[in-house]
C-alpha positions as CSV (number, residue, x, y, z in Angstrom):
1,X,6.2,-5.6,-61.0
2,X,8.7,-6.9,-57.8
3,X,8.4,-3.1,-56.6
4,X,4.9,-2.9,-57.0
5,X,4.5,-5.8,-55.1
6,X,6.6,-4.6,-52.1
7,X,4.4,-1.8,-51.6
8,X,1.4,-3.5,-51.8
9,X,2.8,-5.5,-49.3
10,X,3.9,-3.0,-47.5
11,X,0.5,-1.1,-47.2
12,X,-1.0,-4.4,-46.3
13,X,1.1,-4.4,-43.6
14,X,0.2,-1.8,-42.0
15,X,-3.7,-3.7,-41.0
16,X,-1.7,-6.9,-40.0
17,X,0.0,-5.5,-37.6
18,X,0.4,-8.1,-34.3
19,X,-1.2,-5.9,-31.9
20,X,-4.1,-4.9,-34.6
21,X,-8.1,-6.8,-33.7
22,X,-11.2,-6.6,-34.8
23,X,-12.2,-3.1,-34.4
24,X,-9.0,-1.4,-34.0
25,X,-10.1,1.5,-35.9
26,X,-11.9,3.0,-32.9
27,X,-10.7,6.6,-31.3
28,X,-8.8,6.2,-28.1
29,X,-11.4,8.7,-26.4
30,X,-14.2,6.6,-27.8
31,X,-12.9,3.1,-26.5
32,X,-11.8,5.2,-23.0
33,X,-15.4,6.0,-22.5
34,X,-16.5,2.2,-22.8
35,X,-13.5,1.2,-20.3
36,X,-14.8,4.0,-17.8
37,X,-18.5,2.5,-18.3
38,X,-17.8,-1.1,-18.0
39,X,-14.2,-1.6,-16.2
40,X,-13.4,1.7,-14.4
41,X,-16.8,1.8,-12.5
42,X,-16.5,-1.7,-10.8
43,X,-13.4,-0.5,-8.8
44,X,-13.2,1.6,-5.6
45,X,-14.1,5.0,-5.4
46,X,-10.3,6.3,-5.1
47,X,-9.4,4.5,-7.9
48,X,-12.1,5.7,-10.2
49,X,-11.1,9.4,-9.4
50,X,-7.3,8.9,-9.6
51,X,-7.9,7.1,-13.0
52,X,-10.5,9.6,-14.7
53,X,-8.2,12.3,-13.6
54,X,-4.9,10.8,-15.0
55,X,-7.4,9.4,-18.2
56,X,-8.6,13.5,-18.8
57,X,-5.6,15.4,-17.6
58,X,-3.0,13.4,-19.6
59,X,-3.9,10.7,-21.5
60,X,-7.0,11.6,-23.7
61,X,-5.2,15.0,-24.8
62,X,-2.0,13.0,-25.9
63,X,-3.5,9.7,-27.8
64,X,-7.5,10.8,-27.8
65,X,-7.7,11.1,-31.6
66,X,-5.8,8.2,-32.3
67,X,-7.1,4.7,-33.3
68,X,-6.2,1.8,-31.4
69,X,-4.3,0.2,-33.8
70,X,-1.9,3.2,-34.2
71,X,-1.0,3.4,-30.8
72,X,2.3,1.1,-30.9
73,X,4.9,0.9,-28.6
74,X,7.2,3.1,-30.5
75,X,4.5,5.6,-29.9
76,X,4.1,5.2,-26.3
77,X,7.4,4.9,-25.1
78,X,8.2,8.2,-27.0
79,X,6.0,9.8,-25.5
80,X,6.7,8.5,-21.6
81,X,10.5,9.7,-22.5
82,X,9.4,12.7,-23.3
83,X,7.0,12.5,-20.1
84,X,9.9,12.0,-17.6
85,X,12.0,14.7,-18.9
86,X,9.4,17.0,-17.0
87,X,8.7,18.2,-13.6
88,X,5.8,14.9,-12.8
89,X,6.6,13.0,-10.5
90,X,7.9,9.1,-10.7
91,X,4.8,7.9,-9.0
92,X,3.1,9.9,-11.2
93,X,4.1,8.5,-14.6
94,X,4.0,5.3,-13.0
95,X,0.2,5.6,-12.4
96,X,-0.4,7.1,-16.0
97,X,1.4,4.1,-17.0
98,X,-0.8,2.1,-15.2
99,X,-3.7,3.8,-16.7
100,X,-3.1,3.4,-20.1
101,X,-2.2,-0.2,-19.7
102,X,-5.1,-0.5,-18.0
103,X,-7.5,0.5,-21.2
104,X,-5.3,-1.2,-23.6
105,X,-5.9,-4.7,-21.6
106,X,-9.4,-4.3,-21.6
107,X,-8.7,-3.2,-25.8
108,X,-7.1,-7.0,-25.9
109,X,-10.3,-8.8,-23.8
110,X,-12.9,-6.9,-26.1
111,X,-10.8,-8.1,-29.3
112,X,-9.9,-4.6,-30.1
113,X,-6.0,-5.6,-30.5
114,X,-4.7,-8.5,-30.2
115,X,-1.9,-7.7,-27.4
116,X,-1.2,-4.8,-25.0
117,X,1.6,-2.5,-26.0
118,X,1.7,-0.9,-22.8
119,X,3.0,-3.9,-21.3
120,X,6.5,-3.3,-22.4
121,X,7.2,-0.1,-21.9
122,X,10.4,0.7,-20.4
123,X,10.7,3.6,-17.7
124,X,13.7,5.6,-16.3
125,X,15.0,3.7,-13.1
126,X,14.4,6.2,-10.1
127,X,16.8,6.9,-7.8
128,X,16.8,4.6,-4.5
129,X,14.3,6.1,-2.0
130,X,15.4,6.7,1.3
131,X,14.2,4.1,4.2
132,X,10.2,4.9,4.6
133,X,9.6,6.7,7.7
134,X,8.1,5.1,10.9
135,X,6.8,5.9,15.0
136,X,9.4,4.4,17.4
137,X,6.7,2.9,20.6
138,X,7.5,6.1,22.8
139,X,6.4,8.5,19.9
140,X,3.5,6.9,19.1
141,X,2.5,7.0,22.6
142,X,2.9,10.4,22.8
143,X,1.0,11.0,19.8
144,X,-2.0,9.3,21.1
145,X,-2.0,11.2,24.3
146,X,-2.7,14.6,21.8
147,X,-5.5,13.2,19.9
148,X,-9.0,13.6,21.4
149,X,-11.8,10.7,21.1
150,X,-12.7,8.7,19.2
151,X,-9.9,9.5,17.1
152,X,-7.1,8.9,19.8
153,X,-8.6,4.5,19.6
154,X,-9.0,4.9,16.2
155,X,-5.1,5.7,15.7
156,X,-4.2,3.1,18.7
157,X,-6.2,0.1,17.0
158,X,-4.6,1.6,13.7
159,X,-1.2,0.5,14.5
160,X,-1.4,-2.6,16.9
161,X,-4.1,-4.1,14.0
162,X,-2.5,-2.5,11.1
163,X,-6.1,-2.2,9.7
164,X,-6.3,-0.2,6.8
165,X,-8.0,3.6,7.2
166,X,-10.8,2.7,5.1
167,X,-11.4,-0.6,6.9
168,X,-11.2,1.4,10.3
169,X,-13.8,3.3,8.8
170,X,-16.0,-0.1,7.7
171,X,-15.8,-1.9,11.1
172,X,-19.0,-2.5,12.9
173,X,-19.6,-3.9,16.5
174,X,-20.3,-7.6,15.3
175,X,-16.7,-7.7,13.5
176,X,-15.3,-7.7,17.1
177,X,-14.1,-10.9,18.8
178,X,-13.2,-11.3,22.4
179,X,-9.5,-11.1,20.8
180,X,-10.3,-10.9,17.3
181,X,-11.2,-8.2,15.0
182,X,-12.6,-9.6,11.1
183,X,-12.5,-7.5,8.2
184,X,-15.5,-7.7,5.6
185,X,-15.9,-4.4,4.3
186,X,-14.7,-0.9,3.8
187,X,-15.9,2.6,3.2
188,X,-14.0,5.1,1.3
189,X,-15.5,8.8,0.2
190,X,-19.1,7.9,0.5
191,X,-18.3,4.2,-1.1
192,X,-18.9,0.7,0.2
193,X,-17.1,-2.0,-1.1
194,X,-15.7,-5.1,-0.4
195,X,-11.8,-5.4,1.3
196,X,-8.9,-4.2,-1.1
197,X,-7.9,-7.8,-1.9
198,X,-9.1,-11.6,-0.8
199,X,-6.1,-11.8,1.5
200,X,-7.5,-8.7,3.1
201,X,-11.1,-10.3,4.2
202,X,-9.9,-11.9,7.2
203,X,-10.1,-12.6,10.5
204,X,-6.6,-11.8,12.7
205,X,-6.2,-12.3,16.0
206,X,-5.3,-8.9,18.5
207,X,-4.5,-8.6,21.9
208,X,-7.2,-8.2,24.4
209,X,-6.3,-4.0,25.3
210,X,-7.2,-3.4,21.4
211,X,-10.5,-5.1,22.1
212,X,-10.9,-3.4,25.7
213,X,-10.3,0.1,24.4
214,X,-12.4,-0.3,21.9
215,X,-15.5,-1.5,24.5
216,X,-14.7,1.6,26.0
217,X,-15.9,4.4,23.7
218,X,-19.4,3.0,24.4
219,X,-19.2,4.3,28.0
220,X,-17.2,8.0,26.7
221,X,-19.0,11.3,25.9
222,X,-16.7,14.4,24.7
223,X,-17.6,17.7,24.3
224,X,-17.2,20.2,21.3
225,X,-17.8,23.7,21.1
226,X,-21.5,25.3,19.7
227,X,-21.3,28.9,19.1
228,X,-20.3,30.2,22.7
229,X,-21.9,27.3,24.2
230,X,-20.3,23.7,24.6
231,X,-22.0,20.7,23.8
232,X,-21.6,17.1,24.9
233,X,-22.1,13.8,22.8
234,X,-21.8,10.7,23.4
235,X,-18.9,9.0,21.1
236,X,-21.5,5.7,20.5
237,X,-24.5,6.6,19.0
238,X,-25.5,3.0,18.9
239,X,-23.9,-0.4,19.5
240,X,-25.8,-3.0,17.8
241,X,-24.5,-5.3,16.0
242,X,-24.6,-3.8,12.5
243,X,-23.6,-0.3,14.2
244,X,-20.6,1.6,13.0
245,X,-17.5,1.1,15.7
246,X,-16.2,4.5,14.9
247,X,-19.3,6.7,14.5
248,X,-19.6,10.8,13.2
249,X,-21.6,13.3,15.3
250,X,-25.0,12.0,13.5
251,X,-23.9,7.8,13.8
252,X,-22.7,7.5,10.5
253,X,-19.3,6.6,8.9
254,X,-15.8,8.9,9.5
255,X,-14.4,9.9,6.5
256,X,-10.6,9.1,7.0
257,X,-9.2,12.0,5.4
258,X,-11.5,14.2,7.7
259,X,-9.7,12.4,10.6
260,X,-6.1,12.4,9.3
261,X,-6.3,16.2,8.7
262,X,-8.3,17.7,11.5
263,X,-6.8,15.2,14.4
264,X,-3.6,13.2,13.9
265,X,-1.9,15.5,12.0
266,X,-2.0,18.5,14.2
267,X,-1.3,16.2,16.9
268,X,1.9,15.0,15.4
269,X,2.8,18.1,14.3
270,X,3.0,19.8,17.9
271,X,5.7,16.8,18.2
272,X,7.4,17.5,15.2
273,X,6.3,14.3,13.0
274,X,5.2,16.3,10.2
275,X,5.2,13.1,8.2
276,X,2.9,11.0,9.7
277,X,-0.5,9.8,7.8
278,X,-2.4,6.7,7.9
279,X,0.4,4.6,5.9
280,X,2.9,5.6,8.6
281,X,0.4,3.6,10.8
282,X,0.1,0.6,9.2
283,X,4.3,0.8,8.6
284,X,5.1,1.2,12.7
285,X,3.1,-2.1,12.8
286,X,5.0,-4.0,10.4
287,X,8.3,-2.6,11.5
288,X,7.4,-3.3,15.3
289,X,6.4,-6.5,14.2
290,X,9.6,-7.6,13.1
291,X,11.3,-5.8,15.8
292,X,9.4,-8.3,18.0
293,X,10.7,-10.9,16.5
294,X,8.0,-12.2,14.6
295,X,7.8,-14.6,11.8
296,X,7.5,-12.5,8.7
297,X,4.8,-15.3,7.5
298,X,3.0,-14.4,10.5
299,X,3.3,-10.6,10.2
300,X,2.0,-10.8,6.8
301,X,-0.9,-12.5,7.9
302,X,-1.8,-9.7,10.4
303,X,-1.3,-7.1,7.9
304,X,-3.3,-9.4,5.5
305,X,-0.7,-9.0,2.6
306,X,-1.6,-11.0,-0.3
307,X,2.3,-11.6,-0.7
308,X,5.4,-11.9,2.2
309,X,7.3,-10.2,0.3
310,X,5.3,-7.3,0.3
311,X,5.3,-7.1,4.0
312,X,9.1,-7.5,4.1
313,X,10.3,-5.9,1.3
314,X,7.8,-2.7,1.7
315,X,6.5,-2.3,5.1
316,X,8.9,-3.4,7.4
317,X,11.5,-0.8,7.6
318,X,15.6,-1.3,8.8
319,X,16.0,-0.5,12.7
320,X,19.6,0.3,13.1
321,X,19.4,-1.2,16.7
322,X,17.8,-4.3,15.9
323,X,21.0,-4.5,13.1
324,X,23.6,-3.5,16.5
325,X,21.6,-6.4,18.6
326,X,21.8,-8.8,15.4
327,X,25.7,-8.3,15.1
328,X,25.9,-8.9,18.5
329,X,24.4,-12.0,18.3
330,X,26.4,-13.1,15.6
331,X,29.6,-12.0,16.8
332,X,28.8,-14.1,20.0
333,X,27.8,-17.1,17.7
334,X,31.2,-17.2,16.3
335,X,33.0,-16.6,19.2
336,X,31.6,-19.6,21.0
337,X,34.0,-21.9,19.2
338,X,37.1,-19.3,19.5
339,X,38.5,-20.8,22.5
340,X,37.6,-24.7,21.0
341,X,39.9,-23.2,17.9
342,X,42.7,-22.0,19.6
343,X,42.6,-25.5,21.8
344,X,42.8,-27.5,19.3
345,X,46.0,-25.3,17.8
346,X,47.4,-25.6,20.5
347,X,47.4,-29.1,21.1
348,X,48.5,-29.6,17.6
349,X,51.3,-27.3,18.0
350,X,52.4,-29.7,21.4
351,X,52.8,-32.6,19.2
352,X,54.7,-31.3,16.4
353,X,57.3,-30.3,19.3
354,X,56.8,-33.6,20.9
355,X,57.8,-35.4,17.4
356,X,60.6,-33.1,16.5
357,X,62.3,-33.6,19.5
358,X,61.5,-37.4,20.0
359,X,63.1,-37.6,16.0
């Protein structure tokens, strides 16, 4: 009877399990396709595509005819062991991670299961990454004198704004201050959408060259090649208020990638910065930030980080000459009070004689 018991209990087990809700006997590509439906499709373009593709490419063939409630940790940390023993990359598992965690939460809001498994998974520690590449101010100055219009502003309000590519892409001629630049919107592979985060949908102050550049492309034509013929264009198709700052050939938006690819990389190429890209950008700013000596408060709210420690910790990068001109100052700190130390020694040292010979 006690052993009968055991497995009954046992088996019962099995439907009690802590991470087991209502409904957790659904397929894991079943419940995927209500997350893509009602989760996946309120985020940004990029994400949508970087998601389905980790969802169809990885996930769905390793867990897709499993039920929820089978899917325990055990399960999934097996499997990302087994996952980081290959060739993909750490960013790489780190986004499928993401992924699956993703689905599972929204599992835990429908009542599917009752807590997310994903959550504590534990991954390899990668090895330390080298410091992030950035432009010293002469290369980036160099770089801009390679790039023709309207990409050549486009790069130069990049870095001394730190705007994001896709907010580059969203600005329109009402967004522009007499020294201010506000970011409402951004477009990204044919979508509109709203700024990355709430921090992001701000208002920052620039100095008046950004502003002054920008005024200029209205006045700028360039000219492009049609066959054997050449063709001229004028960079501003149109300048009202709800008009694109940074316009294609037929007024509409830039696609970022387009620009990255076709102008700024071969320009930074011919001076041997095979490494620069949009992120670069928006990294010079927050390293030349700090390099100016500005508040790291302050820097974040230029580069609109939601945290400070994200502008510190990720985007501002170690200058090795700022570090030579910080030692400097510290070495002159301390020895300000050298010759007060060695004075007061001194005087001490006087009066032991003075007492030794008076005794």
């Amino acid at each position: 009877m006690a052993e009968a018991e055991r497995l009954r209990d046992a088996y019962v087990a099995r439907f009690n399990e802590p991470t087991t809700g209502i409904g957790g006997a659904i397929l894991f590509c079943d419940f995927v396709k209500i997350y893509v439906r009602d989760v996946l499709s309120t985020l940004a373009a990029p994400t949508q595509d970087r998601s389905e593709s980790a969802l169809r490419v990885h996930l769905v063939p390793e867990f897709g005819n499993m039920m929820l409630r089978e899917i325990t940790l055990e399960r999934i940390q097996y499997y990302f062991a087994r996952l980081q023993q290959t060739a993909l990359g750490g960013e790489s598992v780190d986004k499928l991670k993401d992924v699956l965690s993703a689905v599972l939460r929204t599992a835990v809001d429908y009542g599917r299961l009752l807590s997310n498994p994903a959550q504590k998974i534990r991954l390899k520690k990668r090895k330390l990454n080298r410091a992030k590449p950035f432009l010293r101010t002469h290369q980036f100055f160099a770089l801009v004198e390679l790039i023709e219009e309207p990409y050549a502003t486009m790069t130069f309000v990049a870095v001394f704004t730190g705007l994001r590519p896709s907010e580059l892409c969203g600005l329109r001629w009402h967004n522009l201050g007499a020294a201010s630049i506000t970011v409402e919107e951004r477009y990204c592979r044919g979508d509109w959408d709203v700024p990355k985060t709430l921090a992001s949908n701000a208002t920052i102050s620039v100095d008046e060259q950004v502003i002054e550049r920008i005024e200029r492309l209205k006045t700028l034509e360039v000219e492009i090649r049609a066959g054997r013929t050449k063709r001229r264009y004028r960079v501003v198709k149109g300048s009202g208020p709800r008009d694109l700052v940074f316009q294609s050939k037929t007024g509409g938006p830039l696609c970022a990638s387009t620009v990255l690819v076709r102008h700024v990389k071969p320009a930074a190429r011919k001076l041997g910065f095979d490494w620069v890209n949009w992120q670069v950008l928006r990294r010079s700013c927050a390293t030349w930030l700090q390099q100016a000596g500005v508040d790291v408060k302050d820097a974040q709210g230029i580069l609109r980080h939601s945290r400070a420690s994200t502008t510190q910790d990720i985007y501002q990068q170690v200058v090795p000459e700022a570090q030579s001109r910080a030692v400097g100052r510290f070495t002159a700190f301390v020895q300000q009070a050298a010759p007060k130390v060695a004075a007061a020694g001194n005087d001490e040292e006087k009066a032991l004689n003075e007492c030794s010979v008076g005794g």
